[in-house]
Jmol script that loads the backbone (N, CA, C; Angstrom):
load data "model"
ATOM      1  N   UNK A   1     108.268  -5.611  -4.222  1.00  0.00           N
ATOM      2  CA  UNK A   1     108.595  -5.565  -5.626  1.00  0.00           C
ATOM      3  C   UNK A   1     110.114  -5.496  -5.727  1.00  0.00           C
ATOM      4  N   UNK A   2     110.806  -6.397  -6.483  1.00  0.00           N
ATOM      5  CA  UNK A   2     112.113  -5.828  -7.061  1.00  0.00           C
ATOM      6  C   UNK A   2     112.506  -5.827  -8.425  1.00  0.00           C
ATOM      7  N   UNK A   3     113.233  -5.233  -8.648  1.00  0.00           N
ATOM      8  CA  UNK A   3     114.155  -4.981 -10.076  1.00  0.00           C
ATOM      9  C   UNK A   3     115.194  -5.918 -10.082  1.00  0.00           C
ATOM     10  N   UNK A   4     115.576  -6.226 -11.473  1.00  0.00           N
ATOM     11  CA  UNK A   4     117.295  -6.182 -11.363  1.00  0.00           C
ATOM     12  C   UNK A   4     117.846  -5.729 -11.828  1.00  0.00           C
ATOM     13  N   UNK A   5     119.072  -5.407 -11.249  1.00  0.00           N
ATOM     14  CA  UNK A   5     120.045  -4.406 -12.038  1.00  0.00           C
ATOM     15  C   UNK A   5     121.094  -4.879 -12.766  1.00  0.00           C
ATOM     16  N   UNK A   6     121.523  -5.693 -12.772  1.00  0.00           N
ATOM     17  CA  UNK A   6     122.414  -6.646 -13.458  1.00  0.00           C
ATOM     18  C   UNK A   6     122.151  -6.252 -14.912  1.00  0.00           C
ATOM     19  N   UNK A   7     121.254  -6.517 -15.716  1.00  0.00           N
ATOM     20  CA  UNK A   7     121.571  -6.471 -16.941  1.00  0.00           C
ATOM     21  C   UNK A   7     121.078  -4.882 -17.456  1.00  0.00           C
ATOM     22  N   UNK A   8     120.577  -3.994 -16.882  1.00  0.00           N
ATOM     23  CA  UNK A   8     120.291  -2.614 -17.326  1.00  0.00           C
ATOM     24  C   UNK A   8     121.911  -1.668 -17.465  1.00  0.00           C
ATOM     25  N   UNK A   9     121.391  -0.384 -17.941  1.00  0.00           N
ATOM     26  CA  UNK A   9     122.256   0.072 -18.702  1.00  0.00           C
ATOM     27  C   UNK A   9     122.807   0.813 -17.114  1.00  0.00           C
ATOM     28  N   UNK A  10     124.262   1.430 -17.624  1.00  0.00           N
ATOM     29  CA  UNK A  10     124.417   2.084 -15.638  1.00  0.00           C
ATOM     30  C   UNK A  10     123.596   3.135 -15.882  1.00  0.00           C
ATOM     31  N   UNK A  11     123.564   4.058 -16.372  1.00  0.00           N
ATOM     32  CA  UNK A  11     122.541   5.553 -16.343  1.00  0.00           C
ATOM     33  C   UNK A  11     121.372   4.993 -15.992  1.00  0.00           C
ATOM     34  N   UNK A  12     120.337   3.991 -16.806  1.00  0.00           N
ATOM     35  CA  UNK A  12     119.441   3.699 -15.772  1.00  0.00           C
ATOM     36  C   UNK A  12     119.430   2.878 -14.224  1.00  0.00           C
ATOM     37  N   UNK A  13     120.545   2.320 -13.908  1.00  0.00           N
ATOM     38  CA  UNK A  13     121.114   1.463 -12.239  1.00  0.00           C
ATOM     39  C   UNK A  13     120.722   2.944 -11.801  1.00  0.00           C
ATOM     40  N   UNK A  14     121.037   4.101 -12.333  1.00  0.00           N
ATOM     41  CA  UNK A  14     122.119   5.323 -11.349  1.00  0.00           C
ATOM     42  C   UNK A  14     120.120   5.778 -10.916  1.00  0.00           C
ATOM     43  N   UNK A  15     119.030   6.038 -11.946  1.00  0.00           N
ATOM     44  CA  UNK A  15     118.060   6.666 -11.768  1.00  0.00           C
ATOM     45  C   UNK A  15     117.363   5.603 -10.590  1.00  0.00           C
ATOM     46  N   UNK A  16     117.166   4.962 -11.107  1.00  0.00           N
ATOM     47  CA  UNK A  16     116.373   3.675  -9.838  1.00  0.00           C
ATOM     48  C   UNK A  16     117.425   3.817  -8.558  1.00  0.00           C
ATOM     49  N   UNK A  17     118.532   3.323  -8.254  1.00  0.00           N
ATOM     50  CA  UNK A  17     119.190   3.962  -7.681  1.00  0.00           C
ATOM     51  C   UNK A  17     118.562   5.352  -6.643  1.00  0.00           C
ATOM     52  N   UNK A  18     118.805   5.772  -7.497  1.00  0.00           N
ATOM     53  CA  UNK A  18     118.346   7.713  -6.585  1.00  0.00           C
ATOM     54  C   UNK A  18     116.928   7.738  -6.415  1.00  0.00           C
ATOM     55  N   UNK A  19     116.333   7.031  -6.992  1.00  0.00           N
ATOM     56  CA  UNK A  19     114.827   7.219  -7.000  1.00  0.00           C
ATOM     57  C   UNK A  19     114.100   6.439  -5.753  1.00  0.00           C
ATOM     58  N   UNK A  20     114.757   5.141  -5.093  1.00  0.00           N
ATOM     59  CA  UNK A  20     115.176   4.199  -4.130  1.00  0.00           C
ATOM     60  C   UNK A  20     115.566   4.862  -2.742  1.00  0.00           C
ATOM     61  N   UNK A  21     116.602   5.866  -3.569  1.00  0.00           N
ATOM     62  CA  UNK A  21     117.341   6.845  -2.049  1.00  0.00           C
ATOM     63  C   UNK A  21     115.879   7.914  -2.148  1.00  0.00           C
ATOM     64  N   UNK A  22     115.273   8.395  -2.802  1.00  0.00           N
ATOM     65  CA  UNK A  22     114.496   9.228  -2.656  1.00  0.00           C
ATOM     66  C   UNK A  22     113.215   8.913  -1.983  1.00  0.00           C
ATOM     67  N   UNK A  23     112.461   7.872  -2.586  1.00  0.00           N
ATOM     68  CA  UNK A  23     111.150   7.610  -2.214  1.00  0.00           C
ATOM     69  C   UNK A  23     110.786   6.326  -1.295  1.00  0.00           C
ATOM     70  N   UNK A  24     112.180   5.522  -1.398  1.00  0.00           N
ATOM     71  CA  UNK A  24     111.915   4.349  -0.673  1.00  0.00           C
ATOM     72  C   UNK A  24     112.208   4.377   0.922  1.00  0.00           C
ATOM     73  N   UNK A  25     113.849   5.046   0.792  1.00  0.00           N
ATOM     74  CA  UNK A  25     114.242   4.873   2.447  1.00  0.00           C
ATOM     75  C   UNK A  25     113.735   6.039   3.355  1.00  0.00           C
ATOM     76  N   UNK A  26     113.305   7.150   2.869  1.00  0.00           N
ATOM     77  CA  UNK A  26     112.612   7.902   4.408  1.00  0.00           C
ATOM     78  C   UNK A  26     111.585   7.319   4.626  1.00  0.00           C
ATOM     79  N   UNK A  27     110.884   6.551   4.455  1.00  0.00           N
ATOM     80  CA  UNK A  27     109.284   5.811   5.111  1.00  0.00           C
ATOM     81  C   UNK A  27     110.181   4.888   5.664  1.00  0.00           C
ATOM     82  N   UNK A  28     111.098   4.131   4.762  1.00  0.00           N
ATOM     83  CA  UNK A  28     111.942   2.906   5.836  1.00  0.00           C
ATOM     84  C   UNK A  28     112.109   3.055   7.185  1.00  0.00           C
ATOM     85  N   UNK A  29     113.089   4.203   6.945  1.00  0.00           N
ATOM     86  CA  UNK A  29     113.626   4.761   7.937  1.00  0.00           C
ATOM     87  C   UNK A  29     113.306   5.679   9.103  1.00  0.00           C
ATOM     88  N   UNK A  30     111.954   6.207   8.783  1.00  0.00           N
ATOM     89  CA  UNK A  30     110.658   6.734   9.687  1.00  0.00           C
ATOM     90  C   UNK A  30     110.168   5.436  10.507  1.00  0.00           C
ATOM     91  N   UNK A  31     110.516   4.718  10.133  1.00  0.00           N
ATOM     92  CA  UNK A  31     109.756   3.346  10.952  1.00  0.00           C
ATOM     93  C   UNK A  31     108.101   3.415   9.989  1.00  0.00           C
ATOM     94  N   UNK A  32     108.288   3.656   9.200  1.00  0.00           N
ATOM     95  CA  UNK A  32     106.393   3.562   8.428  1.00  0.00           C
ATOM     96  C   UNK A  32     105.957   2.432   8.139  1.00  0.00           C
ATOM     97  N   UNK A  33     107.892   1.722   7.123  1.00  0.00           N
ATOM     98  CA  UNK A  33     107.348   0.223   6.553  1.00  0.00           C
ATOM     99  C   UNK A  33     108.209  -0.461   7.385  1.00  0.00           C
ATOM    100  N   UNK A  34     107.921  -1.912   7.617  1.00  0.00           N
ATOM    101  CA  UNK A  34     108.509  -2.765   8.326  1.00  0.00           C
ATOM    102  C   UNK A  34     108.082  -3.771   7.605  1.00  0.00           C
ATOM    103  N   UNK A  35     108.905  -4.901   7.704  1.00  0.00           N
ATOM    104  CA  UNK A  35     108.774  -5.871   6.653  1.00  0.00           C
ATOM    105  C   UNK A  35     107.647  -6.897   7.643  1.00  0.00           C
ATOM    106  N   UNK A  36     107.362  -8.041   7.593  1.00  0.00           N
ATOM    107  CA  UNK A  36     106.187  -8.935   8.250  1.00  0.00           C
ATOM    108  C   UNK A  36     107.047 -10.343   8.401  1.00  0.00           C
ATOM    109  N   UNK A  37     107.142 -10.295   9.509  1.00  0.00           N
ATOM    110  CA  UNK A  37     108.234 -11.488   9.882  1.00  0.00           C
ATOM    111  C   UNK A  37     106.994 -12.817  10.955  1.00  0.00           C
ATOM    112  N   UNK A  38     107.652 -14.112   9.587  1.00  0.00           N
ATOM    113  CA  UNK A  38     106.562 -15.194  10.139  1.00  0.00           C
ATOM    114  C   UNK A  38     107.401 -15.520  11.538  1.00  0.00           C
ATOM    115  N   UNK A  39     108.549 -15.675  11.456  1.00  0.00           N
ATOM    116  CA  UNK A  39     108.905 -16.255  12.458  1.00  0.00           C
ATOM    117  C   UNK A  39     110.682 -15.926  12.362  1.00  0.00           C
ATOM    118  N   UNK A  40     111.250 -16.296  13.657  1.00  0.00           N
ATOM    119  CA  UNK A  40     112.534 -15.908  13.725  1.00  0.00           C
ATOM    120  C   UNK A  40     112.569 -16.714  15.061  1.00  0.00           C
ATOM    121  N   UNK A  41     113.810 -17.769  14.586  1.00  0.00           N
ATOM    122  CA  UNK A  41     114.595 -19.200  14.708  1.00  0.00           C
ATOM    123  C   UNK A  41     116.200 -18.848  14.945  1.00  0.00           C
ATOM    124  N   UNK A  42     116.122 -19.785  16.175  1.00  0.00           N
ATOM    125  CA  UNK A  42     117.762 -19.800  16.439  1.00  0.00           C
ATOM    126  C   UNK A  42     118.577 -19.990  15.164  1.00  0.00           C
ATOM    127  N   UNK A  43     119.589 -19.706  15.119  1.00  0.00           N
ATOM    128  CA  UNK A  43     120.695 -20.460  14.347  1.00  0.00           C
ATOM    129  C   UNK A  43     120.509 -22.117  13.880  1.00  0.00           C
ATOM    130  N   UNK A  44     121.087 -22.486  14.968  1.00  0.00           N
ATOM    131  CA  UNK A  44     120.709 -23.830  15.200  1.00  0.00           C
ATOM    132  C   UNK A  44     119.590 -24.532  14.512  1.00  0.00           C
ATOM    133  N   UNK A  45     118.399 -23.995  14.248  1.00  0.00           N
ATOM    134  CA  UNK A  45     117.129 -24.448  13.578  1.00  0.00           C
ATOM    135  C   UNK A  45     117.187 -23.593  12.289  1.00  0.00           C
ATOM    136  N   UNK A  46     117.966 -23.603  11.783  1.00  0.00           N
ATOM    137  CA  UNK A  46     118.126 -23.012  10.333  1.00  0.00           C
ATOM    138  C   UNK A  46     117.339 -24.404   9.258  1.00  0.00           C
ATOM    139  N   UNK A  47     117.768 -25.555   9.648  1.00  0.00           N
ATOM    140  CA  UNK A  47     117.316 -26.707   8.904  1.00  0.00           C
ATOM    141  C   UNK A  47     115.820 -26.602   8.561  1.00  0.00           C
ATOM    142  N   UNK A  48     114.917 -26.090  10.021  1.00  0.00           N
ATOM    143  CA  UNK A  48     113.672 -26.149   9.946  1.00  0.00           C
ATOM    144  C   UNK A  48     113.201 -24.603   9.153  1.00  0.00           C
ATOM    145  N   UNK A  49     114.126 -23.804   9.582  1.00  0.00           N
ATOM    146  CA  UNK A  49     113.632 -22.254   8.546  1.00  0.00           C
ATOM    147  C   UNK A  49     113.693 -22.647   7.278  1.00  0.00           C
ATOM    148  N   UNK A  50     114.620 -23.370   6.981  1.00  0.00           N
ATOM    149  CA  UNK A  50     114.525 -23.638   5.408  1.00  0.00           C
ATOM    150  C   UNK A  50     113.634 -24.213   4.256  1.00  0.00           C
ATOM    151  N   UNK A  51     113.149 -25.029   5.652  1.00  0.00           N
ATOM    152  CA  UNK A  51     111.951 -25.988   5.170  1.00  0.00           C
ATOM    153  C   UNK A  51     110.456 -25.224   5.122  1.00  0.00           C
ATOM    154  N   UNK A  52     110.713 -24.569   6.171  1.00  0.00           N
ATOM    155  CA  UNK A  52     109.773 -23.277   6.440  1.00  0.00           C
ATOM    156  C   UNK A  52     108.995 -23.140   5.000  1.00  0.00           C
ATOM    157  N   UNK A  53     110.400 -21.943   4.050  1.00  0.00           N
ATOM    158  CA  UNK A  53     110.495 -21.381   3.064  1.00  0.00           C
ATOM    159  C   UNK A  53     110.500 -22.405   1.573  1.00  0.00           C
ATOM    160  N   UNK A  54     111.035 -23.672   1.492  1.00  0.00           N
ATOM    161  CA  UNK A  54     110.791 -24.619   0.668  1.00  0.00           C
ATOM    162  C   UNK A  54     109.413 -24.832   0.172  1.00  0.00           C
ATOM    163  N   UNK A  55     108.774 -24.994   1.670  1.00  0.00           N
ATOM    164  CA  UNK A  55     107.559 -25.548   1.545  1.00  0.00           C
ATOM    165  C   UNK A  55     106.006 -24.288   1.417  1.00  0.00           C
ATOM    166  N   UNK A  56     106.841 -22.894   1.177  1.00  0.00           N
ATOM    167  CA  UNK A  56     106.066 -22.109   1.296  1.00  0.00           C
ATOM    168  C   UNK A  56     105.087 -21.840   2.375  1.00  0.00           C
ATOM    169  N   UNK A  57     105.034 -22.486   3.517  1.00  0.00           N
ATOM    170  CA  UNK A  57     103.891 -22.306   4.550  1.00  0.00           C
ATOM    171  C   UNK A  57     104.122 -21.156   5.282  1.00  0.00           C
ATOM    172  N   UNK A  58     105.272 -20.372   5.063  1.00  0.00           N
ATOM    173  CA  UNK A  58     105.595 -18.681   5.545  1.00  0.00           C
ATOM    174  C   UNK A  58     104.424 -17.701   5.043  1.00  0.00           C
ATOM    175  N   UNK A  59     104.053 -16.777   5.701  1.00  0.00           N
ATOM    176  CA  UNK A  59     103.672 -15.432   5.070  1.00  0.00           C
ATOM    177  C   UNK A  59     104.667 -14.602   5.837  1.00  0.00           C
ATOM    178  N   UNK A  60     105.447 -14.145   5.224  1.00  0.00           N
ATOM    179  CA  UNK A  60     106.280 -13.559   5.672  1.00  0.00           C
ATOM    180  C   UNK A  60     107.668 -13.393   5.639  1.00  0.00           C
ATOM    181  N   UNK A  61     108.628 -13.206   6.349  1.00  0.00           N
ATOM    182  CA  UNK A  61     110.280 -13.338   6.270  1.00  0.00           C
ATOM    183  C   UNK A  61     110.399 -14.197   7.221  1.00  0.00           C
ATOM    184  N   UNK A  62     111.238 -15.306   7.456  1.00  0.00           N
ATOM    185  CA  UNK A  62     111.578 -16.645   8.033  1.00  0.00           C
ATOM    186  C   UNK A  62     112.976 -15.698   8.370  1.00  0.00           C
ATOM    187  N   UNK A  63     113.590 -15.533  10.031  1.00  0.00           N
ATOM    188  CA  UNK A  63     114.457 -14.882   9.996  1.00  0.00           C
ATOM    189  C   UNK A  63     115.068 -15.727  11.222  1.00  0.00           C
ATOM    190  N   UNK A  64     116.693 -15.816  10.768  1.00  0.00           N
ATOM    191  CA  UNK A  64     117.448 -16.665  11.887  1.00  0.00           C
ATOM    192  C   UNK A  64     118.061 -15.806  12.429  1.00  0.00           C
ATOM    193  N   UNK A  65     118.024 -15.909  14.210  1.00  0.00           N
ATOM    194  CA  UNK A  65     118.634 -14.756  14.698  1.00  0.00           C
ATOM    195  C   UNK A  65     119.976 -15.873  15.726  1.00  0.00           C
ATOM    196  N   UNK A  66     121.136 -15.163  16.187  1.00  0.00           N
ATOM    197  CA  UNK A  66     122.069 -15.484  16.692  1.00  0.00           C
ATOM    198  C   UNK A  66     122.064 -15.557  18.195  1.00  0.00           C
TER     199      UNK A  66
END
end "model"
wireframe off; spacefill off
backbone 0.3
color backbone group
């Protein structure tokens, strides 16, 4: 799920914000959630990750590693 923050007021950025630092990153950061990665592609094959994600045939994060 995401928000955006761009057009909200700052007092509400600041609550989502803290509420984010509160409830989101200790499970992150426990190792609880991990995101679901379809695949992870050289650099080099960035052309084909893209197409990957164009064409929707991912479940998952399409991730180029170095």
């Amino acid at each position: 799920m995401a928000t955006s923050l761009r057009p909200r007021p700052a007092a509400e950025k600041g609550v989502i914000c803290r509420e984010v630092v509160r409830k989101v990153l200790p499970p992150v950061g426990a190792g609880l959630v991990r995101p679901v990665v379809h695949a992870a592609l050289p650099l080099e094959e960035a052309t084909q990750a893209h197409r990957m994600v164009e064409q929707s045939s991912n479940v998952g994060k399409v991730v180029l590693t170095m």
